[in-house]
C-alpha positions as CSV (number, residue, x, y, z in Angstrom):
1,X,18.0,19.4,1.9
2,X,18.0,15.8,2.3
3,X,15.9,13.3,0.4
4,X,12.8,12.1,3.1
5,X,13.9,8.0,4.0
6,X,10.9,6.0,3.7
7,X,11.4,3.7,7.1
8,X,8.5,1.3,5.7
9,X,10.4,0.1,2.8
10,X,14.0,-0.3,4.5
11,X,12.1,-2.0,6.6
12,X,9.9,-4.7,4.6
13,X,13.3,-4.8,2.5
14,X,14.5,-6.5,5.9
15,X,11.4,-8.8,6.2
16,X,10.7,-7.1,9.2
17,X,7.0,-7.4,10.4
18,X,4.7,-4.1,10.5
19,X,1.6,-3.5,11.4
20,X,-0.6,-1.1,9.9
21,X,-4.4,0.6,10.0
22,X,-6.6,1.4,7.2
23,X,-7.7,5.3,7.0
24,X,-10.7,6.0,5.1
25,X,-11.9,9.1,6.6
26,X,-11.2,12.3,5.1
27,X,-10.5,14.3,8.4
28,X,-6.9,15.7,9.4
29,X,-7.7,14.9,13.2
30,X,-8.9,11.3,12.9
31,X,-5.5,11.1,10.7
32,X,-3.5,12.7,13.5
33,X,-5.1,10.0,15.8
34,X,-4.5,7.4,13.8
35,X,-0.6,8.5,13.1
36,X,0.2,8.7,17.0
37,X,-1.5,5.5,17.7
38,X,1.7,3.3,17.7
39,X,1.7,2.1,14.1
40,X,4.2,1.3,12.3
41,X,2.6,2.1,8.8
42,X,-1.1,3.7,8.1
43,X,-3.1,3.7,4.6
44,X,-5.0,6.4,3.6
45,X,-7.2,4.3,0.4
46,X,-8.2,7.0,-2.2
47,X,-10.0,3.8,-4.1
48,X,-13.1,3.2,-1.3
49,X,-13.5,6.5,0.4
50,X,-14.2,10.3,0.2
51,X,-10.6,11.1,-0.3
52,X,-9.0,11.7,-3.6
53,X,-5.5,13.4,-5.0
54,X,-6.9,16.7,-4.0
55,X,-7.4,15.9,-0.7
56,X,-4.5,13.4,0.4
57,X,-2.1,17.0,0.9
58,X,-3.6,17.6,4.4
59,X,-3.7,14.0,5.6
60,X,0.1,13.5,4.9
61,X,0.6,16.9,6.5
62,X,-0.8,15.5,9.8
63,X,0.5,12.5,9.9
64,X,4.2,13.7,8.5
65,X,4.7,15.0,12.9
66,X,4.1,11.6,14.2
67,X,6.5,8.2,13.6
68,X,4.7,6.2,11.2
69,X,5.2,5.6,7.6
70,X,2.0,6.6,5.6
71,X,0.9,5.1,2.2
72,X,-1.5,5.9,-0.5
73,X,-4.1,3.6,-2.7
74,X,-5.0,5.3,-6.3
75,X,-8.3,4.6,-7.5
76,X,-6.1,2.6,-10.2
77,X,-3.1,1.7,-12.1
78,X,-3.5,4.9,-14.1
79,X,-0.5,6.8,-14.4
80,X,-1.8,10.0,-14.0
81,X,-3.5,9.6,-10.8
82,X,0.1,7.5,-9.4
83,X,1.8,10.7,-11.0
84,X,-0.4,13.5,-8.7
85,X,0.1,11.1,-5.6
86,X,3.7,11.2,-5.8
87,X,3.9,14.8,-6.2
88,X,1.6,15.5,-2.9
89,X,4.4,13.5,-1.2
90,X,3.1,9.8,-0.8
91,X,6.2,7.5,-0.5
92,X,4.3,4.5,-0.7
93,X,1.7,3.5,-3.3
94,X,-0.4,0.8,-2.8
95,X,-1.9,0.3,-6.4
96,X,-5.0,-2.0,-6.6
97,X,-6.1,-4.7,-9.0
98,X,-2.7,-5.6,-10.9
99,X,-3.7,-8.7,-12.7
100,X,-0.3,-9.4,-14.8
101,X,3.2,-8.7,-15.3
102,X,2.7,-6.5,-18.2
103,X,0.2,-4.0,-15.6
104,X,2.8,-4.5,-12.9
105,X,5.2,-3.2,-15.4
106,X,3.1,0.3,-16.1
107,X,2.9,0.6,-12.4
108,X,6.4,0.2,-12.1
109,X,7.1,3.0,-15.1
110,X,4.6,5.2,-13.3
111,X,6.7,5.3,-9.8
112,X,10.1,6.2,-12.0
113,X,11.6,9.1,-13.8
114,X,12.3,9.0,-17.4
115,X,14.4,7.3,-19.0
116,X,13.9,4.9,-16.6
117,X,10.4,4.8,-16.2
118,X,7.3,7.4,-17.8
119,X,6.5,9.9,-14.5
120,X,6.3,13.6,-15.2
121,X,8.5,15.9,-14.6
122,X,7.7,18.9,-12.0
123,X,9.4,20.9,-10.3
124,X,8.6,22.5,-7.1
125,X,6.2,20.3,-5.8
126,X,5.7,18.9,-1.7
127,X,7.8,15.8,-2.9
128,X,10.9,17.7,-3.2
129,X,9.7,19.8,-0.2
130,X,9.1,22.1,-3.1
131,X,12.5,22.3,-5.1
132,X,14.2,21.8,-1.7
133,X,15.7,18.3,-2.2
134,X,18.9,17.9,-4.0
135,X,18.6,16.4,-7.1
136,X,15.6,15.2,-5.8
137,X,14.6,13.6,-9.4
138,X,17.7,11.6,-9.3
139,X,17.3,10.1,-6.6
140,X,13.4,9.9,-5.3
141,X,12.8,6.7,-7.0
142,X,15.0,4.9,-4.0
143,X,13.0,5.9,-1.4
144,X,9.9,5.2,-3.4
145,X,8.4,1.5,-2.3
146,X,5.1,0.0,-5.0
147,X,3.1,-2.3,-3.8
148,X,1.0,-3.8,-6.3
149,X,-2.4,-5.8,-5.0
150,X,-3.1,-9.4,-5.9
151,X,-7.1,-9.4,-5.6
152,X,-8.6,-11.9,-8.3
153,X,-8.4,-15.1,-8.8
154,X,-6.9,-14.8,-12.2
155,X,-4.2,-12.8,-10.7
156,X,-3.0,-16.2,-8.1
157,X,-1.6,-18.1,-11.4
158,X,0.8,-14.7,-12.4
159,X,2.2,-14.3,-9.1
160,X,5.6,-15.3,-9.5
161,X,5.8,-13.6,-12.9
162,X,4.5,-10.5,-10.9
163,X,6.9,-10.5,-8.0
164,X,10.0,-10.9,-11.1
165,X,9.3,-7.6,-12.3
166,X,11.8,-4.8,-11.6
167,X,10.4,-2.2,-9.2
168,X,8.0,-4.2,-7.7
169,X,9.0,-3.9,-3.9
170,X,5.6,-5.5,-2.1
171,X,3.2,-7.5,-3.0
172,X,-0.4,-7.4,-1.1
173,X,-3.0,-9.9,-0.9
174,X,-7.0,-8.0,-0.9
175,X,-9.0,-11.1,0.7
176,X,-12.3,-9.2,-0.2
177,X,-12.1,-9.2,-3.9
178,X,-10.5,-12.4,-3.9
179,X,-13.0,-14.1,-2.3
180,X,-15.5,-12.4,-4.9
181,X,-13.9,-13.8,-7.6
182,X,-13.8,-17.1,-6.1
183,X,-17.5,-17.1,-6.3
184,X,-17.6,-16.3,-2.3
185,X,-18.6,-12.6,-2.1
186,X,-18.7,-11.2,1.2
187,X,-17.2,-14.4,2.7
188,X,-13.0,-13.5,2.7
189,X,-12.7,-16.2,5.5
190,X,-14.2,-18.7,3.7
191,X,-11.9,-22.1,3.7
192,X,-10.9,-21.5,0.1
193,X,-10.5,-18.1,0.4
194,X,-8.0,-18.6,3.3
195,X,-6.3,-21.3,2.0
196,X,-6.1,-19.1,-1.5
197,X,-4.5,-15.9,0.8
198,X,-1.8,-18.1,2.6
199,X,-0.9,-20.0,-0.5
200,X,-0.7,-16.2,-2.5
201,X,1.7,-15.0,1.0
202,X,3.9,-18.1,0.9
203,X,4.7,-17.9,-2.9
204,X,5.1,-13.9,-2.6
205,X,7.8,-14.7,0.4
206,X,9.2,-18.1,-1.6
207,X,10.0,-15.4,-4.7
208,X,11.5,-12.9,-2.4
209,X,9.4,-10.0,-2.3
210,X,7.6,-8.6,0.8
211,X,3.9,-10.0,1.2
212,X,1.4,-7.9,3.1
213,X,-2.4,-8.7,3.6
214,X,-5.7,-6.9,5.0
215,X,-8.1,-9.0,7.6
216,X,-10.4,-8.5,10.1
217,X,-10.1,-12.3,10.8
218,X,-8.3,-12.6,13.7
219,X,-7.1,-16.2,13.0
220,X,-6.6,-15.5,9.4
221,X,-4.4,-12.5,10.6
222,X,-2.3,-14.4,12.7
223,X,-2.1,-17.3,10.3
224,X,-0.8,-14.8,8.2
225,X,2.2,-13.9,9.7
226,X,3.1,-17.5,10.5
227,X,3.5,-17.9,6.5
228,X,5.3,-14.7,6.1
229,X,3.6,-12.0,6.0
230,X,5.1,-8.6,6.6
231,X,3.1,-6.3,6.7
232,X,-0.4,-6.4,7.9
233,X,-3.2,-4.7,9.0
234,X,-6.7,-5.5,10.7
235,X,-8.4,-2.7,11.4
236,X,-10.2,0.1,10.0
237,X,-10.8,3.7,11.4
238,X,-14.4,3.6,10.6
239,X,-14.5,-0.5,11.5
240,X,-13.2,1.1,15.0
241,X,-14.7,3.5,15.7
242,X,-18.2,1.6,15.2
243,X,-16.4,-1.1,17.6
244,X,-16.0,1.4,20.1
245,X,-19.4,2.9,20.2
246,X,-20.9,-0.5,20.2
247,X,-19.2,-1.6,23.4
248,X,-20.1,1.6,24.5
């Protein structure tokens, strides 16, 4: 059996824009909805929800009928929870709060086989479509795509020394916990905060690597993409349904 191609990261790879939604509810029929509603990419964040490693299995499941390219947040950059992620089948990892090189490059390690990088070893797990995949440990790191998150204000300053590290292959901006940082909570759109997010996108593209970003700012969104970013998302399941019930 052939190794899964991850259409999200050939994709980014070729600066090519995609839009995404954020999935935060732990439900395999809200996930199905979300898959075959004309995304190119959705998020299923294990970091601010219900869901966790033990419960991702299902979610990928329904969305793995539709055309979309899901992804996965950790809680963290611990290697152990990136490890049980990438066993349940989760391509992409979106991997929150990386402040330096030196974190990018344990993230990096945790996305790789020995001896190139520290993840474990199993054997016939829903990555490999259990055991299934010819030398599926050989060659899964190439359809593997890390995104590490640029979230703090003390992260802005490392951002070139973040994109430079090998097996980095996105970088996205969290406007949320930026703007906390800044000494704006609540208040991503503030002026700073903007001008912080396109300055972060523009230096992301300028070194080469893929930028994404997360707004509900429609102008912010669009600015976005004007500066280069590739993938990008502005809406939340729970954010729309409670849209949808209002206009109701």
């Amino acid at each position: 059996m052939e190794l899964p191609k991850n259409a999200f990261k050939a994709a980014i790879a070729r600066m090519e824009l995609q839009r995404g939604v954020w999935c935060t509810i732990a439900d395999t029929q809200v996930a199905e909805i979300l898959a075959g509603a004309g995304f190119d990419w959705l998020m299923f964040d294990t970091e601010h929800s219900g869901m966790d490693e033990n419960t991702i299995i299902p979610l990928l499941q329904a969305a793995a009928a539709y055309p979309v390219s899901p992804m996965v947040r950790p809680k963290s950059h611990d290697p152990a929870g990136i490890k049980k992620l990438l066993d349940a089948g989760a391509q992409t990892i979106l991997v929150p709060y990386v402040q330096t090189a030196q974190e990018a490059r344990l993230v990096a390690a945790s996305v790789a086989y020995p001896p190139v990088g520290i993840r474990g070893v199993a054997g016939a797990t829903r990555a490999s479509c259990y055991g299934k995949v010819t030398d599926y440990h050989k060659r899964a790191r190439d359809e593997i795509c890390l995104i590490v998150q640029v979230e703090t204000a003390a992260t802005l300053p490392e951002i070139e020394a973040i994109a430079a590290v090998d097996g980095v292959d996105a970088m996205f901006v969290g406007p949320a916990d930026l703007a906390a940082s800044m000494g704006f909570p609540g208040q991503p759109s503030h002026p700073a905060v903007r001008a912080a997010v396109i300055d972060a996108i523009l230096r992301i593209r300028a070194a080469g690597v893929p930028p994404g970003l997360m707004t509900m700012d429609p102008s912010l969104y669009d600015d976005a993409i004007a500066a280069g970013a590739v993938f990008i998302v502005k809406d939340t399941d729970t954010v729309a349904m409670l849209k949808g019930l209002s206009s109701a």
